[in-house]
C-alpha positions in Angstrom: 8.0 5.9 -20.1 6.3 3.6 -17.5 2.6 3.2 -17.7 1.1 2.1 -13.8 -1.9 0.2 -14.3 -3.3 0.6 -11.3 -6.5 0.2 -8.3 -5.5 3.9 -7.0 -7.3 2.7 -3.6 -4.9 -0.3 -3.2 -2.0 0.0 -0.6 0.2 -1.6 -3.3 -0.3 1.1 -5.5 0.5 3.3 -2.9 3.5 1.6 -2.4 4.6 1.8 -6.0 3.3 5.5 -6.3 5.7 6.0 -3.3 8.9 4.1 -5.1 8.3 5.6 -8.5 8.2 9.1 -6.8 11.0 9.0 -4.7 13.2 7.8 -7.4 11.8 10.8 -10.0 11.0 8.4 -12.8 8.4 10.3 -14.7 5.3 8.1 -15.0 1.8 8.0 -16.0 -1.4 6.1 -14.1 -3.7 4.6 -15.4 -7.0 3.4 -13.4 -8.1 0.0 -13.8 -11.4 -0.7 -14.4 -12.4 -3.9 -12.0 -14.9 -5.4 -14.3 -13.0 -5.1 -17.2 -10.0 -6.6 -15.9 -12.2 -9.5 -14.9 -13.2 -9.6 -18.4 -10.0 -9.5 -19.5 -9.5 -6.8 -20.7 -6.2 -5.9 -19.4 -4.7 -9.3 -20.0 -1.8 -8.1 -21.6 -0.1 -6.3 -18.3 -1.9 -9.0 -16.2 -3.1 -12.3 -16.8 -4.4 -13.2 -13.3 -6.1 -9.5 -13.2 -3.9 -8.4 -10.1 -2.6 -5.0 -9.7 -0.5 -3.0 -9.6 1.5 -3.2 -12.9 3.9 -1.8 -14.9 4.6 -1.7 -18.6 8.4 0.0 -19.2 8.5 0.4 -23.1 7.1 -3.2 -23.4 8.7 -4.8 -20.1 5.6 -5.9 -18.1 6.2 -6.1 -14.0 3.4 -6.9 -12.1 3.1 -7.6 -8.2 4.5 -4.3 -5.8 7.9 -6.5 -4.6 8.9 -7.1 -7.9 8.3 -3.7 -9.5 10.2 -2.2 -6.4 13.2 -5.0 -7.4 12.5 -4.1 -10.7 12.8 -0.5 -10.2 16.4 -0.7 -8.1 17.6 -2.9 -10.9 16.8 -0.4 -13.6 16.9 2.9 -12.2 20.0 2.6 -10.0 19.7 5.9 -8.6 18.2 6.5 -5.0 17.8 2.6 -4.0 15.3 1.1 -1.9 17.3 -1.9 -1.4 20.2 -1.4 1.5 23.8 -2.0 1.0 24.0 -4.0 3.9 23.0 -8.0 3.4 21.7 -7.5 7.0 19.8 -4.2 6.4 18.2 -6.1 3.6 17.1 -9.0 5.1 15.3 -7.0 7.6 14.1 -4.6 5.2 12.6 -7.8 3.4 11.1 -9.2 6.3 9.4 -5.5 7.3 7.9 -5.4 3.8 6.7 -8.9 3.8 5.2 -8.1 7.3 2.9 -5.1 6.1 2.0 -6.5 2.7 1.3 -10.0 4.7 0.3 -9.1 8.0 -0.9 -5.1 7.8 -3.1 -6.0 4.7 -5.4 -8.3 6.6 -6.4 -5.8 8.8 -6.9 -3.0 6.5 -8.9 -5.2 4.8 -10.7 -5.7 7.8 -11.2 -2.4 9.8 -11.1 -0.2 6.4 -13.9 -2.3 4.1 -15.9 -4.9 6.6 -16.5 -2.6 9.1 -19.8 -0.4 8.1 -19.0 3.0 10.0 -15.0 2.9 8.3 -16.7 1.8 4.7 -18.6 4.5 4.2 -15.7 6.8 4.6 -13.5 5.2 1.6 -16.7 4.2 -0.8 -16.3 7.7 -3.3 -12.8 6.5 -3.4 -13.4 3.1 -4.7 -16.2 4.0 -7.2 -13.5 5.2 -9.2 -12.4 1.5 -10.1 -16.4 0.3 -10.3 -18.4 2.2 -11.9 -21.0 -0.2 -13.0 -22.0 -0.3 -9.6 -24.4 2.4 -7.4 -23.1 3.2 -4.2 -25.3 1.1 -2.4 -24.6 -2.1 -4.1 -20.9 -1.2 -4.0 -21.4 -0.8 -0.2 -22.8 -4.1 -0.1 -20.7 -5.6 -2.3 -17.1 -4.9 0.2 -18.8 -5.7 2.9 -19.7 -9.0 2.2 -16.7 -9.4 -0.2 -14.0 -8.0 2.8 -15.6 -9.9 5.2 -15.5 -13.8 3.5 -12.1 -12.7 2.9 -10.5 -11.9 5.9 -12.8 -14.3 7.8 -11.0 -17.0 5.7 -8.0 -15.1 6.4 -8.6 -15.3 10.1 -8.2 -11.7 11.2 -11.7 -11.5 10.3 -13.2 -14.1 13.1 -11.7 -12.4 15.6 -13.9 -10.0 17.5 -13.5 -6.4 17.2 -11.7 -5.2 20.7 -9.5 -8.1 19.7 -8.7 -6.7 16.3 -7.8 -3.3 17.5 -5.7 -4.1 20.7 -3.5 -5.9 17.8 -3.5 -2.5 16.2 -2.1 -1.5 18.9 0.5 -3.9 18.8 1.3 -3.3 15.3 1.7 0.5 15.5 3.5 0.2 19.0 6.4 -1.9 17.1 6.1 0.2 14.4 6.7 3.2 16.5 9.4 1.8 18.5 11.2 0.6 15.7 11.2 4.5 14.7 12.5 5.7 18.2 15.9 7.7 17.6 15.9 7.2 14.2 14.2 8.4 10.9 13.9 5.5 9.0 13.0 1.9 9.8 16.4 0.2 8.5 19.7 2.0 7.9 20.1 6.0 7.6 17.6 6.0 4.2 14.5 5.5 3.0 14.0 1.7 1.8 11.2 -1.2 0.7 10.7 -1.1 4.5 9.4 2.5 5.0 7.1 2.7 1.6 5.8 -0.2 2.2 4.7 0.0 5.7 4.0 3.6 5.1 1.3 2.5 2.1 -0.5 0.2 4.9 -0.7 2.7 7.9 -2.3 5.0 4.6 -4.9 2.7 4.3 -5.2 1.3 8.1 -5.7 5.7 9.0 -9.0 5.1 6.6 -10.6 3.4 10.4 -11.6 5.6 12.7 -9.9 2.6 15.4 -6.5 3.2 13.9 -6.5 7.3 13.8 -7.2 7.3 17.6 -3.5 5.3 17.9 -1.5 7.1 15.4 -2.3 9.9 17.7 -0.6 8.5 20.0 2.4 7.9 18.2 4.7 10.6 17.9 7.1 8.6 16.1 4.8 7.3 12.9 3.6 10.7 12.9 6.7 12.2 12.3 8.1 9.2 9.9 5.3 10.0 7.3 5.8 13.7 7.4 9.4 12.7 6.4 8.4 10.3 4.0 5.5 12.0 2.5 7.7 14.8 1.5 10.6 12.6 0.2 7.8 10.3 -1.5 5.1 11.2 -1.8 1.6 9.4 -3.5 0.9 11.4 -5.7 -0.1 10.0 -9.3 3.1 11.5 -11.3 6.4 12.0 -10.6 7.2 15.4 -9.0 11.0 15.5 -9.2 13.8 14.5 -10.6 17.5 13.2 -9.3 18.7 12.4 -12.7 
């Protein structure tokens, strides 16, 4: 059995979520509590207090790249990984891309903007509850904002930030046009990952008003949500 210790809000756990789903390996999820992990107290899973993780019968795996490589390398059936070296190159690059690139902004537009905050808050309570709402408010915005301002996409100015959303989701989109998946015939690291991002990004009210407008994303995580979906337990099997 694999235990997911897990921030259920974070795009990585999405991500994993996705991967575990998709393949039907039966799971359970476990939410981490944020001050305790700073404490320490999940040390044994992860010593740096960064999830997700996984524990397989005593394996530990934590960042969301290496569980997925994990994952392929243990559970051979349905891969994420292409058969191509090409196709997984590319699919490498996509998924560095949105956990490197997408992040930032979701970071951004989701937690240091006030009016997108609010709409996400009940969510994270979940992982801190030592804290009110109010001071966990406070606590992102200020927190999300140092960050991404050190970042970078954070000292740019807001029309700024969203005409590269558009950019971002019009690749996205094109990359999607006349086919369903973003490399090869299949679902692979590429799709979940930037599929766990766009999750988080649709959180800003910005980055709904362009999803509308593409046809192509829309239709991608229809395909993908019913193929992998997030849900917190495996809901098939392939075996």
């Amino acid at each position: 059995m694999i235990i997911l210790y897990q921030f259920a809000t974070s795009p990585f756990t999405e991500k994993v979520r996705r991967a575990l789903n998709y393949k039907g390996i039966a799971f359970e999820a476990h939410d981490v509590d944020r001050a305790k992990a700073a404490a320490g107290a999940y040390s044994r899973v992860s010593k740096v207090g960064k999830f997700p993780a996984i524990d397989h019968d005593g394996t530990i795996v934590q960042d969301s790249t290496d569980i997925l490589e994990y994952l392929d390398t243990t559970f051979k059936d349905r891969p994420l990984a292409p058969q191509s070296i090409r196709d997984r190159a590319l699919a490498a690059i996509i998924e560095d891309w949105a956990d490197e690139s997408l992040y930032f902004y979701e970071i951004t537009v989701r937690l240091a903007w006030a009016h997108n905050l609010d709409r996400a808050l009940d969510e994270f309570a979940v992982s801190f509850p030592h804290l009110s709402r109010d001071d966990l408010r406070t606590y992102f915005l200020d927190a999300a904002g140092k960050l991404t301002a050190a970042q970078g996409v954070g000292r740019k100015d807001h029309p700024t930030i969203v005409r590269d959303l558009e950019r971002h989701f019009g690749a996205l989109d094109n990359l999607l046009e006349d086919q369903p998946w973003l490399v090869g015939d299949t679902i692979s690291s590429a799709d979940i990952s930037a599929a766990a991002q766009v999750s988080a990004l649709l959180y800003a009210e910005e980055a709904r008003a362009i999803v509308e407008r593409c046809a192509n994303i829309r239709a991608w995580r229809e395909r993908l949500d019913a193929l992998a979906p997030i849900s917190r337990k495996a809901e098939q099997s392939h075996e």
